[in-house]
Every structure is written in C-alpha cells, then in structure tokens.
C-alpha positions as CSV (number, residue, x, y, z in Angstrom):
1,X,12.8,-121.1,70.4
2,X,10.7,-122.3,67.7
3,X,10.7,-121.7,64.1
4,X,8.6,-118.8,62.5
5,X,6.2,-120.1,60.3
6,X,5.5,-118.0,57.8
7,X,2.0,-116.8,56.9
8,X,0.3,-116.5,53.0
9,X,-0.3,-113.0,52.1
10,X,-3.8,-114.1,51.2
11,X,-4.1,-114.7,54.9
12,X,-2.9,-110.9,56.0
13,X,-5.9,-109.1,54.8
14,X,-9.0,-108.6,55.3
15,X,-10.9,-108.5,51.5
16,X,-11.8,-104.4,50.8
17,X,-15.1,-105.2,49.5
18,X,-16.7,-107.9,52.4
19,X,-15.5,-105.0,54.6
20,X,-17.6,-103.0,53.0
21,X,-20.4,-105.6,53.6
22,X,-19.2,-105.5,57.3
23,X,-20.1,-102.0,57.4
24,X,-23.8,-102.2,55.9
25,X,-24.6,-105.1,58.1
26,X,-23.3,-103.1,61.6
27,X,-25.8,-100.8,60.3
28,X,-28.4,-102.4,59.9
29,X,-27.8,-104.2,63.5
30,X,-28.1,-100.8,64.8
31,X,-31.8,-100.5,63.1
32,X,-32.5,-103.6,64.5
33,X,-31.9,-102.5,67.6
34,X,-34.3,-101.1,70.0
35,X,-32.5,-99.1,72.6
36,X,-32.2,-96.7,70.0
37,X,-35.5,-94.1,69.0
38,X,-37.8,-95.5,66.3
39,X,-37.0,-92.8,63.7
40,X,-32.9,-93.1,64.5
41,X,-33.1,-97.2,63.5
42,X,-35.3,-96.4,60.2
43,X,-32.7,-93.4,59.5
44,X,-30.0,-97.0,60.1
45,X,-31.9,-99.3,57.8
46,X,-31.9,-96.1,55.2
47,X,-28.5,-95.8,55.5
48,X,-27.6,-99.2,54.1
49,X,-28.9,-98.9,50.7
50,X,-27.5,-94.8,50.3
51,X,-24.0,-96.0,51.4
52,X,-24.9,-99.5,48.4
53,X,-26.1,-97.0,46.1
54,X,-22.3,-95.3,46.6
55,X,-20.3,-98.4,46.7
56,X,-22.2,-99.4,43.1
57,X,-21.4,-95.6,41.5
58,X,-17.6,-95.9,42.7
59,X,-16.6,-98.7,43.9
60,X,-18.5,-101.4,41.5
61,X,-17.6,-99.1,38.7
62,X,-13.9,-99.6,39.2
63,X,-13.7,-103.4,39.5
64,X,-16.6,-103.4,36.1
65,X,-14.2,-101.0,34.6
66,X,-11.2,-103.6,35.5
67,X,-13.0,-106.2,34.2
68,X,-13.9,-104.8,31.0
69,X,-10.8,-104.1,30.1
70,X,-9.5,-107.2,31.1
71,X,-7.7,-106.4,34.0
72,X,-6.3,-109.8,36.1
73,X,-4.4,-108.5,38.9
74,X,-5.6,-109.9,42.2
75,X,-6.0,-107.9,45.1
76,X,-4.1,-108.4,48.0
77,X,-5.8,-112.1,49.3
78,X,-5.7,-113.1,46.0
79,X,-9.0,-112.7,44.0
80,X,-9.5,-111.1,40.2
81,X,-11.6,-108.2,40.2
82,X,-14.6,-110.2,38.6
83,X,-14.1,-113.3,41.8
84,X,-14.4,-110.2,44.1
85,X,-17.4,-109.2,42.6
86,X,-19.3,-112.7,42.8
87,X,-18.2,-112.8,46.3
88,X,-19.4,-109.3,47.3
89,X,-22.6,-110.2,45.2
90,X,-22.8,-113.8,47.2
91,X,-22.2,-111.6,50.7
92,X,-25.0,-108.9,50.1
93,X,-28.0,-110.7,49.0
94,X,-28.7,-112.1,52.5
95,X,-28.1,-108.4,53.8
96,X,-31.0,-107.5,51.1
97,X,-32.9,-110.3,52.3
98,X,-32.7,-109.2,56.0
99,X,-32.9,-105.8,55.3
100,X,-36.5,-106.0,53.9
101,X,-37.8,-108.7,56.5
102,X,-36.5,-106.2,59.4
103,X,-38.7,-103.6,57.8
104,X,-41.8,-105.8,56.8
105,X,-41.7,-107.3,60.1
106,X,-40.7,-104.8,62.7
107,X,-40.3,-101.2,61.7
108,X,-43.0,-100.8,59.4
109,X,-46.1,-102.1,62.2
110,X,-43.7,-100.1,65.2
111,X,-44.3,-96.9,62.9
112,X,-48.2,-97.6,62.2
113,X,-48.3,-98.0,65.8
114,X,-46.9,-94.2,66.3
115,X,-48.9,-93.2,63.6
116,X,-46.9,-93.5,60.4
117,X,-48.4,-96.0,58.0
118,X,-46.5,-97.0,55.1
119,X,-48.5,-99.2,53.0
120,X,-48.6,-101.2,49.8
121,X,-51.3,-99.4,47.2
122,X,-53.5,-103.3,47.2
123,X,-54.1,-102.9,51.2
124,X,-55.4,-99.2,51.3
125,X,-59.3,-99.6,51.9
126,X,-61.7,-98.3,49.2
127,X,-61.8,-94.4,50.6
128,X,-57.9,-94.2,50.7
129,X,-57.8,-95.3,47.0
130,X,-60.5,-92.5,46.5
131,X,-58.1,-90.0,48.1
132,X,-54.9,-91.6,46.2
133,X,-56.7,-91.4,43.0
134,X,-57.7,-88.0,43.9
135,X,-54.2,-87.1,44.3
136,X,-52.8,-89.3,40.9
137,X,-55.5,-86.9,38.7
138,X,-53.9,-83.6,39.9
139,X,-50.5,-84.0,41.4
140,X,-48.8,-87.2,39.5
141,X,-50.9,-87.2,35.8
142,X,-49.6,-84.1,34.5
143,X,-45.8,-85.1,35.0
144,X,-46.2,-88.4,33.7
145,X,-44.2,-89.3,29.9
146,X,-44.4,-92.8,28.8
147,X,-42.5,-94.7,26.0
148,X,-44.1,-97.3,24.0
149,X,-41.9,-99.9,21.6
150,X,-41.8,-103.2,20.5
151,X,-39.7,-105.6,22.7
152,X,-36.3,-104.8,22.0
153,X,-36.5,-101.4,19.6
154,X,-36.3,-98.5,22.0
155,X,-35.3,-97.8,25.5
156,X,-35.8,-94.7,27.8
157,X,-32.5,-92.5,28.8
158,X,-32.5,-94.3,32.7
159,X,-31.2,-91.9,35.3
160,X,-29.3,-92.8,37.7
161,X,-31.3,-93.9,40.7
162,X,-34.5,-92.9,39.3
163,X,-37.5,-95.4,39.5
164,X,-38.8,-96.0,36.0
165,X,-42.1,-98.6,35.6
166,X,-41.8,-101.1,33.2
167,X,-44.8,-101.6,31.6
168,X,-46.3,-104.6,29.3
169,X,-49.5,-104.0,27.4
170,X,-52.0,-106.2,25.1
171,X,-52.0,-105.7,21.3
172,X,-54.6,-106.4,19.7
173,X,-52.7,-109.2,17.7
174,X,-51.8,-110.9,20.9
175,X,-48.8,-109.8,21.6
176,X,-47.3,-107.7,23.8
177,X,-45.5,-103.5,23.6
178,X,-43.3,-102.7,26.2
179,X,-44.3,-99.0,27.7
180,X,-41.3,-97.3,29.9
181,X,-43.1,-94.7,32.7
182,X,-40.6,-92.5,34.2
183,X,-42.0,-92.1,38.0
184,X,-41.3,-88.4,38.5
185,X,-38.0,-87.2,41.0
186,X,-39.9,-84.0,41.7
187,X,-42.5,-86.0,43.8
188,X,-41.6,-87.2,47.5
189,X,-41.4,-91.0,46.7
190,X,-43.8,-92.0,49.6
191,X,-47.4,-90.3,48.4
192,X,-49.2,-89.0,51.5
193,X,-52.9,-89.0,51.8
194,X,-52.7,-85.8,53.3
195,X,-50.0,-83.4,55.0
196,X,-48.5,-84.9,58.2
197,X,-50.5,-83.3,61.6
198,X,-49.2,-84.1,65.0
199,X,-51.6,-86.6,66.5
200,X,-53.6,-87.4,63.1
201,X,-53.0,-91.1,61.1
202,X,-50.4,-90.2,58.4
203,X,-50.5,-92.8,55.8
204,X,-48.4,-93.0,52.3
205,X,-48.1,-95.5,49.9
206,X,-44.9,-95.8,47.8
207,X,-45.1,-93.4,44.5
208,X,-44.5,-95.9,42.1
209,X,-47.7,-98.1,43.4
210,X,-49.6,-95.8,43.3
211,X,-49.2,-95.1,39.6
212,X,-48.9,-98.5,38.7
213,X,-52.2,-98.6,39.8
214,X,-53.7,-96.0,37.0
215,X,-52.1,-97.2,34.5
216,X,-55.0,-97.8,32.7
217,X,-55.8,-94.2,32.3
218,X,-52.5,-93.6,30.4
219,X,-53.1,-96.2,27.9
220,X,-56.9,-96.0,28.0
221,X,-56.4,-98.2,24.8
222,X,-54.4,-101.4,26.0
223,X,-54.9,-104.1,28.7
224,X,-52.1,-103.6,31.3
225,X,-50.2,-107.3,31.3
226,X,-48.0,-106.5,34.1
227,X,-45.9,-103.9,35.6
228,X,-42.5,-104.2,37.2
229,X,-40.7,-101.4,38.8
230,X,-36.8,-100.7,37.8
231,X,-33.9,-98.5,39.0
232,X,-30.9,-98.4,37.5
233,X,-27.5,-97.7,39.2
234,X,-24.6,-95.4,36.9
235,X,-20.8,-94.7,37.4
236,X,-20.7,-91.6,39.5
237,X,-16.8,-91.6,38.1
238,X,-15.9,-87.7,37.2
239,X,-13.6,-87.5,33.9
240,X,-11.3,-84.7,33.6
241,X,-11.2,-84.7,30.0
242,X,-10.1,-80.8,30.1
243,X,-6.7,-79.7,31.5
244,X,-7.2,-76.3,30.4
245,X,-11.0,-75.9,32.3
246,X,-10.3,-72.2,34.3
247,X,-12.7,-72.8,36.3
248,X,-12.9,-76.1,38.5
249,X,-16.4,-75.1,40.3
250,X,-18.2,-75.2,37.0
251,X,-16.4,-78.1,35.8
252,X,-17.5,-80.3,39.2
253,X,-20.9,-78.9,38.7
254,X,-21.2,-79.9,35.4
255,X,-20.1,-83.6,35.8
256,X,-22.4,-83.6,38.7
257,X,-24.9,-82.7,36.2
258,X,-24.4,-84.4,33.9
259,X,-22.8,-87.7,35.7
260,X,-26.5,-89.1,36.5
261,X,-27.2,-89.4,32.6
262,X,-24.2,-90.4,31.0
263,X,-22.4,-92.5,33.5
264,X,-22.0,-96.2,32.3
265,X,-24.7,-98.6,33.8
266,X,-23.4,-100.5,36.9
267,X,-26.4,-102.3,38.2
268,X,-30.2,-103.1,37.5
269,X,-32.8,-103.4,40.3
270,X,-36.5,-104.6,40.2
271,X,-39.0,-105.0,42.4
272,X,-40.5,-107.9,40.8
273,X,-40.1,-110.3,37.5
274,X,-39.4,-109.2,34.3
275,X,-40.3,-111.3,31.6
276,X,-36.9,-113.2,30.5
277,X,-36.7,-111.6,27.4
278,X,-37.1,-108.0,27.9
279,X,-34.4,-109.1,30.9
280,X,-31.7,-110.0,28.7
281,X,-32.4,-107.4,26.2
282,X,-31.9,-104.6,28.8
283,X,-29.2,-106.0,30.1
284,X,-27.8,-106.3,26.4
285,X,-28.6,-102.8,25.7
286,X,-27.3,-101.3,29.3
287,X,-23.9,-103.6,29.1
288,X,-24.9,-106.1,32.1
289,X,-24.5,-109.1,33.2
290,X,-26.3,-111.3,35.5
291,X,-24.1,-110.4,38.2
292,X,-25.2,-107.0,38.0
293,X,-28.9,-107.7,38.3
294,X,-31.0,-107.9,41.4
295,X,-34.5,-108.8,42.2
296,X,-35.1,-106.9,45.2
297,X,-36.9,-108.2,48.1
298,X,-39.4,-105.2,49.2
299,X,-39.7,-102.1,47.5
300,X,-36.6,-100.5,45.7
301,X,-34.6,-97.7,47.2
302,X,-35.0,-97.5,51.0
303,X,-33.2,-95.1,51.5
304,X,-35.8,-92.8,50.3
305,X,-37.8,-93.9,53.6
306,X,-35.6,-90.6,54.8
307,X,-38.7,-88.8,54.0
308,X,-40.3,-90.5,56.8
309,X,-37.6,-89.7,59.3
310,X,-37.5,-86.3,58.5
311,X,-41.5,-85.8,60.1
312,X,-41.7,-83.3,63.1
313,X,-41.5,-86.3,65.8
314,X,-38.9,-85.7,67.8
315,X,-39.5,-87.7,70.4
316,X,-39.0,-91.0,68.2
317,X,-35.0,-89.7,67.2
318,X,-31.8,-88.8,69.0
319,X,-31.7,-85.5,70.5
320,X,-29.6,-83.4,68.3
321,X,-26.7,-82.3,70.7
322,X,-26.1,-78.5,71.3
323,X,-23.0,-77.0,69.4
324,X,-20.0,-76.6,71.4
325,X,-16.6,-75.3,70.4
326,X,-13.4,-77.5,71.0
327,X,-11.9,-76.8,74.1
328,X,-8.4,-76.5,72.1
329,X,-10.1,-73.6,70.1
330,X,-11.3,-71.7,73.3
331,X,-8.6,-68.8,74.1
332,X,-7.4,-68.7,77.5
333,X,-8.5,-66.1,79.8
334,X,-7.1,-62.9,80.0
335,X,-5.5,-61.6,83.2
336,X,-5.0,-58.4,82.0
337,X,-6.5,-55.8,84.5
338,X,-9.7,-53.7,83.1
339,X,-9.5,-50.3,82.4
C-alpha cells in the first residue's frame, strides 16, 4: 500500500470570495442563454450587479474593516484579507466587462426588436429629445439640488447606491467648480417617452443622461466642461450600540434608515473619467483606495433594468407556477362515515 501524501491546507478550499465570483458568472451564463424567455435572462444579467451591490455592503465591508484595523490572519488557503481583495477585484472586472458587452450586444437589440428600446440620450432623434426635454421641464427640474465648490472644499452626503452626476463647469478665470447633481431615487431610473402600451414602441433612456443633457439650464451661467456619473457603495453593517433598545422592530427599522447614509464608504463607481484630481480627492475624502474604485463599462447599476422586466409582457418571462401546498402538509383523508 502506498504512502499517504499529505495535502497543504491551502489546497483543501475553495477561496469564499472567487466563489462568490462563481456565482455572479453562473448567472450571467443563464442571461446569456437563449432557451430561457427574453425578460427572464435580463431579470439574470440584473441579478449580478444586486447580488455585487450586497457582497460590497457586507461582505467587502468586513475584509475593509479587517484591513483597516490591521487585521493579518489569512483565510483558510492562505491569503490576508487585503490579497483576497485584489484577487476578487482581478476576478470581477472581466465579469463587468462581459456583463456590459452581453447587454450592448445581444439583449439590448433582442428587446428593441420586441419593442423595448433602451437607448443612450446622444442616439434619440430630434422629436424624442423634444419629448425628453418635455418631460426634464416638468417631471425631473423641480427635484433637482445641485452643489457647487471649488475642487476639493465640499462634498455632497452620497447615498448609498444613489446615482449622483459629477459635474465640471467654466469659471470665468479659467478654471474649473465642481457641481455635485443628485439624480433623484423617486424617479424610475429608465425615463420613458411615454407610458408602456401593448403593441406601441416603448423607448427610455437612462435618467441620468437625460439630465446630463440639460445641464445647461441649471447653471444657465457656466459652460458645462464634462459630466461623469458616480454611485457610491456603503457598509450595509447594522451596529447594536443599545442593549437596552425595548423594541427590536424600531431598532432594525432605524438602522435600515439610517444605514444608507451613514454607513462607511466601500466602493466608488463611474461611468466614465474623472479628472485625476477630483479622483484622488474623493477617494481621500470617502476613505478609498484604488482598489475600491471602478470605471464601469456601460451604464452604472443594472440591476435597475428590473424596471424593464417588470412590463406587462408575459410572454417574454417564465410562467409563474401555480401555488401548491406540500404534500407533507396535506392531512390525510378522513374515513370517518358522514352523518
């Protein structure tokens, strides 16, 4: 019998957060596949970047937390928090990359095709604009707050997983103010033309576009240099800070309140370049490092493109199947006789 050789514990495992990798990428087979209905594999490709947006609030938090506070232990194969985080980083960014091509290339023209256009503001024709612009003036204008500084003197209070526009404007010295628009969570992020009607073209542009695109009328005083859309990512972490709270409902729905706001700052998206200076500072002021940045491929936040799969077309998603109660939970017959 030959001897037992004996294997490295680094070997026994599997690493917890390439798994997690795993996951997003059997996902986003599945929207990639087209056996399935048209709305099911968008509802896939969604899915990836709600169940990122969830590893970043917990699980990114705790190995930031562990590295902030110097904490060295390696999991089981081996690796130091911070190595675990530059190879889950090194893992996901050809997910991102593929993510966005599958949409750009397949689902987006397989939805015009059924009627659902998705577009970027610059390839609506003249009369969409019109209707867009119609919509900007009494829908989007009146929510709109913006934040003007100097490089490096203010910042906005960044929600968690809100999309805020970072905007640079002309002085007349030269230079350039940074203005911070806050693109408004009570709006569906896609901005429909018009209401969706069975058999009609529905077409939407993302919200941010589309106020990008009239920026000028909120600062009807400065040339608009360049505008770069943002999202910022927070600890979803609850604290109990209060052992002697009576009441644990209100103290879950407070943190869940309150946890969008105050949570530390785990990662910064953009869709697009920000000027290297205004890139450091933010990451400066929001306690980041370059390994917590990312410039997207595509628009941020798909899983917002829920909004499409939620449209009255049935025929393009799973049936849903009919409730049934567990056979173990069905009581046996009676035999007693009726009276």
């Amino acid at each position: 019998m030959g001897a037992i050789t004996a294997i490295a514990p680094s070997a026994r495992y599997f690493n917890r957060e390439l798994g997690w990798v795993a996951l997003y990428r059997r996902l986003l087979y599945e929207a990639a596949d087209d056996r399935w209905p048209l709305l099911t594999r968008l509802l896939r490709l969604a899915q990836v970047s709600t169940q990122l947006d969830e590893y970043f609030m917990v699980r990114g938090a705790a190995l930031k937390r562990a590295i902030a506070t110097g904490g060295t232990s390696p999991s089981p194969d081996g690796l130091t928090p911070e190595a675990e985080l530059q190879r889950f980083r090194a893992a996901l960014w050809p997910l991102l990359q593929r993510q966005a091509a599958h949409f750009t290339l397949a689902l987006q023209p397989a939805l015009a095709a059924q009627g659902m256009t998705l577009l970027n503001y610059r390839d609506l024709t003249p009369p969409q604009q019109a209707q867009v612009h119609h919509r900007f003036e009494e829908d989007i204008a009146p929510l709109l707050t913006a934040l003007v500084v100097e490089p490096d003197q203010g910042w906005p209070e960044f929600s968690s997983l809100s999309v805020t526009l970072a905007v640079g404007l002309a002085t007349e010295a030269g230079g350039t103010d940074i203005a911070w628009v806050k693109v408004p969570r009570s709006l569906p992020r896609f901005l429909a033309q018009a209401p969706f009607q069975p058999g009609a073209v529905w077409v939407a542009v993302p919200l941010e576009q589309a106020i990008a695109a009239h920026l000028s009328s909120l600062f009807p005083d400065h040339g608009i240099r360049w505008a770069v859309p943002v999202r910022i990512t927070r600890s979803a972490q609850l604290e109990w800070d209060d052992p002697e709270t009576d009441n644990l409902m209100e103290w879950v729905q407070e943190n869940l309140q309150q946890r969008q706001q105050q949570g530390a700052s785990v990662r910064l998206e953009t869709a697009g370049a920000l000027p290297p200076p205004l890139l450091t500072a933010l990451q400066r002021q929001l306690g980041l490092t370059p390994l917590d940045c990312y410039q997207v491929p595509g628009w941020l936040a798909y899983g917002d493109l829920v909004q499409v799969v939620e449209l009255p077309r049935p025929d393009l998603k799973l049936p849903t199947p009919p409730p049934q109660i567990p056979a173990a939970l069905i009581p046996p017959p009676s035999n007693r006789p009726r009276s």
